[in-house]
N, C-alpha and C positions, 0 to 999 in steps of 0.2 A: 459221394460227399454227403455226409449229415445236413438236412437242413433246419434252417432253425425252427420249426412247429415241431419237428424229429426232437432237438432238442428240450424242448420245452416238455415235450409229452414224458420223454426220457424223464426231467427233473420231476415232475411229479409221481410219477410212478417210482420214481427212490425215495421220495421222502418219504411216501404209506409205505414201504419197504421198511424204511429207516424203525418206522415207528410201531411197526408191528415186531420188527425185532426187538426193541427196547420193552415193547412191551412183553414177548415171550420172557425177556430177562428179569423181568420185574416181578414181584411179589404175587400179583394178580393180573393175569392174561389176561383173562377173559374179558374181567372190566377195564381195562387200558385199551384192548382191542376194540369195545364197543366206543368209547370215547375218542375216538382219532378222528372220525370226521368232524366231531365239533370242537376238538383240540386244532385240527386245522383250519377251522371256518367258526371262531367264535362270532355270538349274535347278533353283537354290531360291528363286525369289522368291515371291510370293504369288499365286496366279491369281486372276484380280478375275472373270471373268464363266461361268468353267466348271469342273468338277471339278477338272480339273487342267491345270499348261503345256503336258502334253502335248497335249491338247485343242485348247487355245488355239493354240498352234505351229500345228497342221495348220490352223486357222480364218485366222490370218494369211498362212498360205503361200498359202490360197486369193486373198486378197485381194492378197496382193503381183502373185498370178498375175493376177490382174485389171487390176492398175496395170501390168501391160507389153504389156497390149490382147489376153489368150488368153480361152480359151472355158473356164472350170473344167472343164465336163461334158467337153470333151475329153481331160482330163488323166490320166493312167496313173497319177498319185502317187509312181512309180518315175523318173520324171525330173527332173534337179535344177534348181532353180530358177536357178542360172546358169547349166545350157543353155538353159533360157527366156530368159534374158536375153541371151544371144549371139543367138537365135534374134530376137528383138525388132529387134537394132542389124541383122541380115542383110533384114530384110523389107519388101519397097516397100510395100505396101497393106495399111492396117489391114483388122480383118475386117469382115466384113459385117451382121452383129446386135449391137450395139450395148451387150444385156445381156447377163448370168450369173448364176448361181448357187451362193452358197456353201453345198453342200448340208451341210457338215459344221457349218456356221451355222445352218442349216433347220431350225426347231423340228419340224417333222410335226404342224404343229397337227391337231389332232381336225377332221374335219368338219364342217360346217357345217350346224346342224339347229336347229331349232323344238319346245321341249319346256315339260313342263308341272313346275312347281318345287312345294316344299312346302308352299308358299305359297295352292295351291288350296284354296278353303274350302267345297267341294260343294255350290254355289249350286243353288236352287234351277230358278232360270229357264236355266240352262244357256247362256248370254248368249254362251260360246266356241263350243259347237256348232253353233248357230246362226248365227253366225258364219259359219262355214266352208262355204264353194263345194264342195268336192271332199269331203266325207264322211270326212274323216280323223282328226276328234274321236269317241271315245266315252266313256261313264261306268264307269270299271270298281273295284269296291272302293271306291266312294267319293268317287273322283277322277276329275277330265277325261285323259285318254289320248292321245297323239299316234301315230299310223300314221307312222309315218317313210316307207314305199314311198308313203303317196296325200298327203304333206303336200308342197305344192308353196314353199312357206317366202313368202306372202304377206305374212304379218302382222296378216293381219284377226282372228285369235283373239287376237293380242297385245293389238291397241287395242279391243276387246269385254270383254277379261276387267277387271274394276272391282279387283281387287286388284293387278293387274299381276301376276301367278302366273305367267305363261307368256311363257319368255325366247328369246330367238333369240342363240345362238352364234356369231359367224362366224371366218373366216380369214382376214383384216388385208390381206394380199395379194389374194385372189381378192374381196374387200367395194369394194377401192380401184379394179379394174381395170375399165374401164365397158365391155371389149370381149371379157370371158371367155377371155382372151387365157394367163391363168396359173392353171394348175389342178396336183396332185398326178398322181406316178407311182406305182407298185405297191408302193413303199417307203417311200410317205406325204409324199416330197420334192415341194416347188414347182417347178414345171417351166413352160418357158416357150413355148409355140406361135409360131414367129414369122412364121409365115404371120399371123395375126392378128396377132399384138405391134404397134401403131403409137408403141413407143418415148415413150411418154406420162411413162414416168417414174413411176406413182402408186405402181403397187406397193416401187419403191427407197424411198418416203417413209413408206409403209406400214408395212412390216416393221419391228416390233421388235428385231428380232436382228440389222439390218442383210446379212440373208441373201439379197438380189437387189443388183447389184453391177454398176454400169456398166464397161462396158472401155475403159480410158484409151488414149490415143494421144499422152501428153505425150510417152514415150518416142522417138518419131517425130518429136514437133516438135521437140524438142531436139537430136536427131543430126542434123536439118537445120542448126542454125541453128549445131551446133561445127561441120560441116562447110564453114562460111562461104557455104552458099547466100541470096540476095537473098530471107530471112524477115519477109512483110508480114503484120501484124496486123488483121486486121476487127473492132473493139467493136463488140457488140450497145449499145445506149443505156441497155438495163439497171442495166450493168456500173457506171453514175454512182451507181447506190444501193446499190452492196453492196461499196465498199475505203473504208476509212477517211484520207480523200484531199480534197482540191478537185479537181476534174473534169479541170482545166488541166494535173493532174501525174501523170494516166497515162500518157500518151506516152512522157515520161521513165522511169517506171517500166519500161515495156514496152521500152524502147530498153536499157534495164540489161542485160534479161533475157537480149536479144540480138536484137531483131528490128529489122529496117531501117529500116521508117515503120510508122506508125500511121494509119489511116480509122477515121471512125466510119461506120457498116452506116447511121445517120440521114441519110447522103449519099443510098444507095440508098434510103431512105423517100420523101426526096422526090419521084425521081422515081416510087417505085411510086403514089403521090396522084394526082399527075397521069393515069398511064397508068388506074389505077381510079375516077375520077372522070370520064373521059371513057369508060372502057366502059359504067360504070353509065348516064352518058346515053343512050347509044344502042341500053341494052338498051330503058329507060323509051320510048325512041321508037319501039322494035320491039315494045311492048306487054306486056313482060317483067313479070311479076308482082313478081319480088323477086330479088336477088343477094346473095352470100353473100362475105366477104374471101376473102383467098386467103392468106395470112404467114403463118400458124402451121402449123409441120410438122407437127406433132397431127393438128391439122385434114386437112392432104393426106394425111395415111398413111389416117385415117380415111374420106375418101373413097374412095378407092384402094381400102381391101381391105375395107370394111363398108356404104359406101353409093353406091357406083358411080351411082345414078337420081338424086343433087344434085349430079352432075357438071355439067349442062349451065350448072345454077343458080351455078354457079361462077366469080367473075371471073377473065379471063386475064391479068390482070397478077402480073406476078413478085413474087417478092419482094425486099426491100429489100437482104437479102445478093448474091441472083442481079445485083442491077444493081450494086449497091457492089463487086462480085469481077469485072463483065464490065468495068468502066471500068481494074481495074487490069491485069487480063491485057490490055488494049489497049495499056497504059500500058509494061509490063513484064511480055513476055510469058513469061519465064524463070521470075519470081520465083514461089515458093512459098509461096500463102496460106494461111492459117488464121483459123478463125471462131474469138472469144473468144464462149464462148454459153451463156447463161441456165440451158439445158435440153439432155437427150439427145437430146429428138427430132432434133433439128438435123442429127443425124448421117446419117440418112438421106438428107437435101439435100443436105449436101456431097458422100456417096457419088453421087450423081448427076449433081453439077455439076461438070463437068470444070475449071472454073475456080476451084474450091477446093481444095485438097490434105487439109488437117487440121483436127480440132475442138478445142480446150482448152476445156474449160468453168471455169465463175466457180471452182469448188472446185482444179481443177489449177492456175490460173494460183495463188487464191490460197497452195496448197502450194508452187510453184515461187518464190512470192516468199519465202515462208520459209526454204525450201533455200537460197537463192542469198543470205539477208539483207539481201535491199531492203526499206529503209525506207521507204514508199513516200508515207507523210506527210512527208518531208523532199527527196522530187525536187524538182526542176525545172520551175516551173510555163509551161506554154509554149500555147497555142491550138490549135487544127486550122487548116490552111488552109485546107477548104471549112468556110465556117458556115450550119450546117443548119436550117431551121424550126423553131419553136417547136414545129409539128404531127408535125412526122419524130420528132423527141424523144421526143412523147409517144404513139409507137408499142409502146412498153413498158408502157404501162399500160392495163388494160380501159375501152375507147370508146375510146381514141385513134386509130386507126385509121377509126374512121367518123367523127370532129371532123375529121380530114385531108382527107379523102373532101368533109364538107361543105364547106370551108374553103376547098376548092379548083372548087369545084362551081360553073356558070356559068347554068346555071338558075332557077328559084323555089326558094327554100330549103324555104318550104313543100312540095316535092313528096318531098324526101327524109325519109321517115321510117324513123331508124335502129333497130336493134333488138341489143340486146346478150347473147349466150352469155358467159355470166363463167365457163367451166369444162366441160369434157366430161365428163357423167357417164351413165348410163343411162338417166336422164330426159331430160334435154337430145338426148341422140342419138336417143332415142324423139321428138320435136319434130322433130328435123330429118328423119325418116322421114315422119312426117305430112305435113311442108313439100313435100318430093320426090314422095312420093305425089300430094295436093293440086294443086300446081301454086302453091297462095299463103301465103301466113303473115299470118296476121291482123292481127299485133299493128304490123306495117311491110313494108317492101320493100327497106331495105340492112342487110343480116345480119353482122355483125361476130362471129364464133367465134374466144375466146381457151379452149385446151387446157386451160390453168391458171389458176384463180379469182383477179383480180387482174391479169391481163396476165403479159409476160414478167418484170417484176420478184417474182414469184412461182415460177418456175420452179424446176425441181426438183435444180439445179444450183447456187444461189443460197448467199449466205453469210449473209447479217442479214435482222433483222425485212423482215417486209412495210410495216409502218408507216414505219419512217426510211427505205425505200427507196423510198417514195411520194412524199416529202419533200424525198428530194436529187434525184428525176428530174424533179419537179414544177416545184422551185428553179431548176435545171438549164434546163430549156425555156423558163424566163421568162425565159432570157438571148437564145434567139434573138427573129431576127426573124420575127412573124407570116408568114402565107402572102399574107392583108388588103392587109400593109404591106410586103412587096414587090409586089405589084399596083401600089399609090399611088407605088413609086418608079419603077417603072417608066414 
């Protein structure tokens, strides 16, 4: 569930959205671009979330600097933000890490530590000491004591103590991230490792202050598409639960925006089903204990850079973008795609996939439709040409992926037994170490890992509830046809 500081941070980061688009569209980028922070924070108005607009100003500049795809941390402060934005319209290739940091947004939360509150009532049986593995409680004056150097921040004095006395603190950021990927610099700021960083998105959702900041690439796809290049759109299947629309009238929306045709990525599901449905068999016949999905870019950065030994365990089928992007550069091999997508991770697959160009995620398209004033409940309701499985569909939602897999599976049904990750967190990647290690996973033998709890309709890019957007993709897939019932037409 969205919480409200998630929302709030959400609204802000659309409107510098909002307004750098209008500004792209406008006569003079560069200077609309540099005036947006004090468009949003004139001299006397009231500062709503810091001291003063002075404050605020330089929090916004950071964020605008975000929305034309720069690195904050790289930023001098002394350069203006319509040279950033000249610099945006001059540059072929966004960069290469995905996030940033708005350190002047960065609270410096306090560390993260394990202590004992007033609350201690100097029991008798000492039930927290006792507790403790590492010798890091003792009784002093009265009260139970914490060693901060020997407390390894378990928790077992937490659930021992009978009054709940003894609290654990954390940092919102470094609590959300399952890969210890974001920790503090010497100035108390969030800083972001991105040798680890697998682009998960948790800590953006995390922060209250909205002080970790994806770097936008709408900038890019927009100078493609006034520049009149052949600009082809990939939906993710998601994207059906999060605009306030029937499914049939994104096209039209998307074609407003500027782009030439529209795919849905559910094209490319299907064939990933198939091509995973027959690897899975011939792992089972080559004696293979268990196999793991392969979609979710979470997942593969994860492997990549934290568990290289569940590589093997890994099936080799692409993902659903990789085949929905190779059919159209066959198709048109000029045109200039972009993924409309869920989540940041993504961004990392496109960078790799030469048959991608650009990412818009759910929150830039939906900024850019605001900018542009598409109504996007009053388009043009019109079909896809390819109509995709019910199963491809339901590749946005957690299990869908292994119901495609069975659905398509020519076998005993009986032999597949699915097993579902709803979410990477540090237990769960703790399991899949044990699986890699091991060689089997007890619980089944086809491993479905979605990044984000929920599937891609959860994603950390996303616009509306998780619920109605369970609802409209759910709806949505009961319009195609089964995988079943193209078998029987066939």
């Amino acid at each position: 569930m969205t919480s409200n500081s998630e929302l709030e941070t959400k609204r802000l980061k659309r409107e510098v959205l909002v307004r750098l688009i209008r500004a792209f569209l406008s006569d003079n980028f560069a200077e609309n671009a540099r005036l947006i922070p004090y468009d949003m924070r004139p001299k006397y108005a009231e500062a709503p979330f810091r001291c003063c607009n002075y404050k605020e100003r330089g929090i916004l500049r950071a964020r605008t600097l975000a929305g034309l795809g720069f690195s904050i941390e790289e930023d001098d402060e002394r350069t203006l933000l319509s040279d950033y934005a000249k610099r945006a319209l001059e540059r072929e290739k966004p960069d290469s890490n995905p996030l940033t940091v708005v350190e002047s947004a960065c609270h410096s939360c306090p560390s993260s530590q394990v202590y004992v509150t007033e609350l201690c009532q100097n029991c008798v049986a000492k039930p927290c000491m006792n507790a403790c593995r590492f010798g890091a409680i003792s009784h002093i004056g009265g009260k139970s004591v914490i060693n901060p150097e020997k407390c390894k921040k378990c928790g077992l004095c937490m659930s021992a103590c009978p009054y709940g006395a003894i609290v654990k603190t954390v940092v919102p950021c470094e609590q959300a991230c399952p890969v210890n990927a974001i920790t503090k610099d010497e100035h108390g700021y969030a800083r972001i490792d991105h040798e680890k960083c697998i682009s998960c998105g948790k800590c953006v959702s995390a922060c209250p202050f909205g002080a970790v900041h994806p770097k936008s690439q709408v900038i890019d796809v927009l100078k493609q598409i006034k520049a009149g290049k052949n600009v082809i759109a990939l939906i993710a299947p998601a994207l059906i639960g999060h605009l306030p629309c029937n499914p049939e009238q994104i096209q039209d929306a998307l074609k407003k925006i500027g782009f030439s045709a529209v795919y849905e990525v559910a094209q490319g599901a299907d064939i990933t089903t198939q091509i995973e449905a027959k690897d899975f068999q011939e792992r089972l016949e080559q004696s293979a204990t268990f196999m793991t999905t392969s979609c979710c870019a979470g997942y593969t950065e994860l492997v990549k850079k934290h568990l290289p030994e569940i590589k093997p365990f890994v099936s080799d089928a692409k993902t659903p973008l990789y085949y929905t992007a190779e059919l159209i550069k066959k198709e048109y091999p000029d045109a200039i795609t972009v993924f409309i997508s869920p989540c940041f991770a993504k961004r990392r697959e496109v960078l790799d996939n030469p048959n991608v160009n650009y990412l818009m995620n759910f929150e830039e398209l939906g900024a850019t439709l605001i900018a542009m004033g598409i109504e996007i409940d009053a388009c043009e309701e019109k079909e896809f040409d390819y109509q995709s499985s019910k199963e491809a569909r339901e590749f946005a939602l957690t299990g869908g992926v292994s119901r495609a897999v069975l659905a398509a599976w020519k076998g005993e049904k009986d032999a597949v037994k699915p097993v579902v990750i709803n979410g990477l967190d540090k237990a769960s990647i703790r399991d899949l170490k044990i699986y890699a290690k091991t060689g089997k996973c007890p619980a089944g033998n086809l491993i479905e890992v979605m990044c984000c709890p929920g599937g891609c309709i959860a994603g950390n890019a996303c616009l509306g509830s998780l619920k109605d957007a369970f609802k409209k993709v759910t709806a949505y897939a009961e319009k195609g046809q089964s995988l079943e019932e193209r078998k029987n037409d066939e």
